[in-house]
C-alpha positions in Angstrom: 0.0 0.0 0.0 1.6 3.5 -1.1 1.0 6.2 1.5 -2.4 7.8 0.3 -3.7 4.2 0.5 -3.4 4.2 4.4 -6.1 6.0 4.3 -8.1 3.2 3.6 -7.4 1.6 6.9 -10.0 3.7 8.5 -13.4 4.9 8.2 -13.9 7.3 5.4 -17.5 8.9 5.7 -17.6 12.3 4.1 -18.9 13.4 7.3 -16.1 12.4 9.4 -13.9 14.3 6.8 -16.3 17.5 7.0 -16.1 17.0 11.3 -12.3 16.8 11.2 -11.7 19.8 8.8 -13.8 21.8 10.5 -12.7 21.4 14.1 -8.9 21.1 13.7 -8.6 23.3 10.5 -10.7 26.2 11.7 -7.6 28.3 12.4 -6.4 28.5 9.4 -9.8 28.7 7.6 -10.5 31.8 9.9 -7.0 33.3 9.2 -7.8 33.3 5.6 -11.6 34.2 6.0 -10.1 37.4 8.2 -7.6 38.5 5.7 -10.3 38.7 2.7 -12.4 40.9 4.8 -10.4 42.7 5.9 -9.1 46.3 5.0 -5.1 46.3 5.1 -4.9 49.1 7.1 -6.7 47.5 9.8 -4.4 44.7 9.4 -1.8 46.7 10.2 -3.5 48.5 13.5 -4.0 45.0 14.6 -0.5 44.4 13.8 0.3 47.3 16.1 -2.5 47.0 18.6 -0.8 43.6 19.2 2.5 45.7 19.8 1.5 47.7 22.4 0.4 45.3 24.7 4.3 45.5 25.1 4.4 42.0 26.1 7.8 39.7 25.8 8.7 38.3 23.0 9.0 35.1 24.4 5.6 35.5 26.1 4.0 36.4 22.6 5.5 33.0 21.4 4.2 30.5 23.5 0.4 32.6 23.1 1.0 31.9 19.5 2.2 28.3 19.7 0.1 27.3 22.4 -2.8 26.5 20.2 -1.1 24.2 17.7 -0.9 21.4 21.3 -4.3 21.4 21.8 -5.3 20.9 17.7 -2.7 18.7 16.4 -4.4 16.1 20.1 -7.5 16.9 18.6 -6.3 15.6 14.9 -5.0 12.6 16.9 -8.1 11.5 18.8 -10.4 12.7 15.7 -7.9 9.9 13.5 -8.1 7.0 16.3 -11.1 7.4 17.6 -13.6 8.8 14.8 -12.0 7.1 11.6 -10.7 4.7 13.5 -6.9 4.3 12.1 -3.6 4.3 13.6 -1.5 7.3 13.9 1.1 5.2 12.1 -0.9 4.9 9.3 -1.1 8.7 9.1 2.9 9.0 9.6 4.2 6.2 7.6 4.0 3.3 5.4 6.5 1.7 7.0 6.4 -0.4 10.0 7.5 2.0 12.3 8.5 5.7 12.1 11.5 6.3 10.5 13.6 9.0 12.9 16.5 8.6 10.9 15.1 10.5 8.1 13.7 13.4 10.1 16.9 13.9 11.4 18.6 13.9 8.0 16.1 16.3 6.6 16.5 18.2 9.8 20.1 18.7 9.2 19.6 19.4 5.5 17.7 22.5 5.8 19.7 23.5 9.2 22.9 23.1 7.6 21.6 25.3 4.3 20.0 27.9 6.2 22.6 28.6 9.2 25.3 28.3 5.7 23.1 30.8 3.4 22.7 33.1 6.4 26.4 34.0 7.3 27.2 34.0 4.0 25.3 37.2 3.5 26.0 38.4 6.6 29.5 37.7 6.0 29.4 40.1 2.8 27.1 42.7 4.3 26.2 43.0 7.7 25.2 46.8 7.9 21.4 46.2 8.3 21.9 43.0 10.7 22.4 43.5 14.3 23.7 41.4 16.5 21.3 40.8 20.0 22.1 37.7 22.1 20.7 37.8 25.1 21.9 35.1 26.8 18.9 34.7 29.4 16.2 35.4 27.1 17.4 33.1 24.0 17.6 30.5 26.7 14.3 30.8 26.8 13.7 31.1 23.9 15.3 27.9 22.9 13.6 25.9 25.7 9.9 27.2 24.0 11.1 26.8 20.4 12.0 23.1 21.4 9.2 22.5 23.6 6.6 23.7 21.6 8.0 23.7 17.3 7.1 20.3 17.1 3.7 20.4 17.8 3.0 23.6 15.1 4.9 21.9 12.6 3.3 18.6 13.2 0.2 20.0 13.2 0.6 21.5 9.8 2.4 18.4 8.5 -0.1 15.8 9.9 -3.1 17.7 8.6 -1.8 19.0 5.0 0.6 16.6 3.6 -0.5 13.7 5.8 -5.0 14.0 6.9 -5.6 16.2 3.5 -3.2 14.6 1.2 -4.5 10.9 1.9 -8.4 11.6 2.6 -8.5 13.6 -0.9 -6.4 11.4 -2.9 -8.7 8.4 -1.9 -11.8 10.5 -2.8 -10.2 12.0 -6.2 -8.6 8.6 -7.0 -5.2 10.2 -8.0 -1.9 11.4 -6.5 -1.1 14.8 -8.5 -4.7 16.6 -7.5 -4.2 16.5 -3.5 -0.5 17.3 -4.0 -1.6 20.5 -6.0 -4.8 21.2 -3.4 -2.5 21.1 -0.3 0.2 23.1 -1.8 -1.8 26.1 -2.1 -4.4 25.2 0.6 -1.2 25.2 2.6 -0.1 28.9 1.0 -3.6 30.6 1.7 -3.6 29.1 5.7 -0.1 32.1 5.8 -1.8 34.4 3.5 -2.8 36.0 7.1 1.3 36.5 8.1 2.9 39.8 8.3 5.5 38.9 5.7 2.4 38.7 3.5 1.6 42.8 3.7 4.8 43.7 4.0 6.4 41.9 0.8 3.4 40.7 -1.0 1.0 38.7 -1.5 1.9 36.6 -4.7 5.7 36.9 -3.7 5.1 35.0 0.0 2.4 33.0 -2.3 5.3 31.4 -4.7 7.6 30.7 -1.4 4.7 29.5 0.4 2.7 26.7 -2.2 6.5 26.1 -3.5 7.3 25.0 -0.4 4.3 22.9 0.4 5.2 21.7 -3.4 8.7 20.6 -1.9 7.1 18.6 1.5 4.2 16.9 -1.3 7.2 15.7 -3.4 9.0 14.5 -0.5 6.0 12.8 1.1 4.5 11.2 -1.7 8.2 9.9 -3.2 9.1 8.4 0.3 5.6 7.1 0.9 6.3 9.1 4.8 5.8 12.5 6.4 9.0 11.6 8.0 11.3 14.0 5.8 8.5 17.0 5.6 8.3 16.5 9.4 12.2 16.8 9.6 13.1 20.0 7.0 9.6 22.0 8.4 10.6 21.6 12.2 14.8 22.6 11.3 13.0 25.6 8.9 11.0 26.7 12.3 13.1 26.5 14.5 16.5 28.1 12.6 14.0 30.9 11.9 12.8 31.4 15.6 16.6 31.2 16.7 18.5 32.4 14.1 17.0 35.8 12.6 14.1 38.0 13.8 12.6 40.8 12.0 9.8 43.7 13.1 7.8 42.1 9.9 7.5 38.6 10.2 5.2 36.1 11.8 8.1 35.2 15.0 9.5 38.1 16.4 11.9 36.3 18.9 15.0 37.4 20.6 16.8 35.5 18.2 21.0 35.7 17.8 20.4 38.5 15.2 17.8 40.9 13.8 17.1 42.2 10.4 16.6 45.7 9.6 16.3 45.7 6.3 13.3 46.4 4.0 11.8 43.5 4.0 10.9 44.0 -0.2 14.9 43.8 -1.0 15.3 40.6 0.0 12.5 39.0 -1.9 14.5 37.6 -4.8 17.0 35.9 -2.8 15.0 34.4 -0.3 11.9 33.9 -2.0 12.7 32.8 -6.1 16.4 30.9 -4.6 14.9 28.8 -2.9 11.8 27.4 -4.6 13.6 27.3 -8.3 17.0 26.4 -7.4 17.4 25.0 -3.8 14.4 23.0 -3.4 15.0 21.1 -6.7 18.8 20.5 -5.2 17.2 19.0 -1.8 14.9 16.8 -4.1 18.0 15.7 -6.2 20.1 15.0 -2.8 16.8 13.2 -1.0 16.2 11.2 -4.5 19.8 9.5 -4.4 20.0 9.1 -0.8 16.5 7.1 -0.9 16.7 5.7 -4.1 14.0 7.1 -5.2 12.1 5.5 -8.6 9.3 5.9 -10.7 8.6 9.4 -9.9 5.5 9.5 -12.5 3.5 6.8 -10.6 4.2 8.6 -7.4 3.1 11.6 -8.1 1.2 11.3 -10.8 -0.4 8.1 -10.9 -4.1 6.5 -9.5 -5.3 5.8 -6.1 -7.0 2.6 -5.8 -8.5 0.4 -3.1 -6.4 -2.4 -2.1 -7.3 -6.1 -1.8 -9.2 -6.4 1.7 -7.0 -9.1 2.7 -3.8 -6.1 2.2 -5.4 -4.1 5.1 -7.7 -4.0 7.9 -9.9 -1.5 9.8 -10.0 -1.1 13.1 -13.5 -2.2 14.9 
């Protein structure tokens, strides 16, 4: 059974797919929802109505990631309990979750982005200000390893892994959920400040490119175990790493950038999605042997023999 298949080791009523969506997704529906109907300029007093409750950084981070606990245990308990499947069947087709991998892809994106970084800072620093604080990025590193996991798991368990097997077993094919998450997962960030402050089709391209790049990889390694690695080392290097007054984390991270946000769009926007993540693929591909890449992602979804799989009572 390839990985959308799992899906058919549960219940699959449409209403049990309408329940889940609507409980554990209803955060991102609503952020989108908001930012249609709403003017920008009142985005941006919100934005700054936010600021002048003057509250820590690190206090503002565990309000934000808080949430992302108590929905990705709801996703859980909707899976087991309501559809009745394992969470293994949701992670992995294999027999047990692969850590190896997450750490690999972990280290991929840690190593690139840490590299890439002081490069630049290495050939202009003038808008990049060092801030380490030891005490507060202490904290801050205790938070961002507490509580990462559970926002990227969330996303990754409920786009690439709850959307992209449910859909593919209703559509019967691979390459329509892969598209429909990619840019169901850009419009759930169309509500983040980097949106307003570098534009919308610009963080558009980075965002459904990257949920492109976590599609190819979870649909090529029949796993979430590799989006589940390079999302969680792509959160957390961007919590610890490099803060800025117009993104989603403002931490007291090692350095802040100062810089107009618009003048960085090319290199850390189009770099990435047309050059890097094709690289990662090509690295991922012959690591993993990876074959058949027309079937994959591409090809149909069809039931398999009863005897293949079994659903819980």
């Amino acid at each position: 059974m390839n990985y959308i298949q799992q899906a058919y080791k549960g219940q699959r009523e449409l209403w049990m797919f309408i329940l889940t969506t609507v409980l554990v997704a209803g955060i991102f529906i609503s952020n989108f929802v908001f930012y249609l109907v709403t003017d920008p300029e009142d985005l941006d007093a919100a934005m700054d109505a936010m600021k002048s409750w003057n509250l820590p950084a690190n206090v503002m981070l565990v309000i934000n990631l808080l949430p992302f606990v108590f929905l990705l245990a709801l996703l859980f308990v909707l899976v087991k309990y309501v559809h009745q499947r394992s969470l293994l069947s949701l992670t992995t087709t294999r027999l047990k979750v692969d850590f190896k991998r997450i750490l690999f892809s972990f280290l991929m994106i840690t190593i690139y982005t840490v590299a890439s970084f002081f490069i630049m800072y290495n050939m202009d620093s003038s808008e990049i200000v060092f801030q380490f604080n030891p005490g507060k990025f202490a904290v801050l590193f205790i938070i961002s390893v507490l509580l990462f996991p559970f926002q990227i798991g969330l996303e990754e368990y409920l786009f690439r892994g709850y959307f992209m097997q449910h859909i593919g077993v209703l559509v019967k094919n691979k390459w329509f959920p892969l598209l429909f998450t990619s840019v169901l997962f850009g419009i759930a960030h169309s509500a983040n400040p980097e949106v307003g402050a570098i534009g919308f089709w610009q963080m558009m391209i980075f965002y459904v490119g990257t949920g492109l790049l976590l599609g190819i990889m979870t649909l090529m390694d029949e796993g979430l175990e590799l989006a589940l690695g390079f999302h969680l080392g792509n959160n957390l290097i961007a919590s610890l790493l490099v803060t800025a007054d117009w993104t989603a984390l403002q931490t007291d991270a090692l350095f802040k950038d100062t810089s107009q946000p618009e003048l960085g769009a090319i290199s850390e926007i189009i770099l990435p999605v047309l050059i890097v993540y094709p690289l990662m693929l090509f690295i991922l591909s012959k690591k993993y042997g990876w074959t058949n890449w027309k079937d994959k992602l591409f090809g149909k979804v069809e039931e398999p023999p009863k005897e293949n799989y079994k659903i819980i009572d």
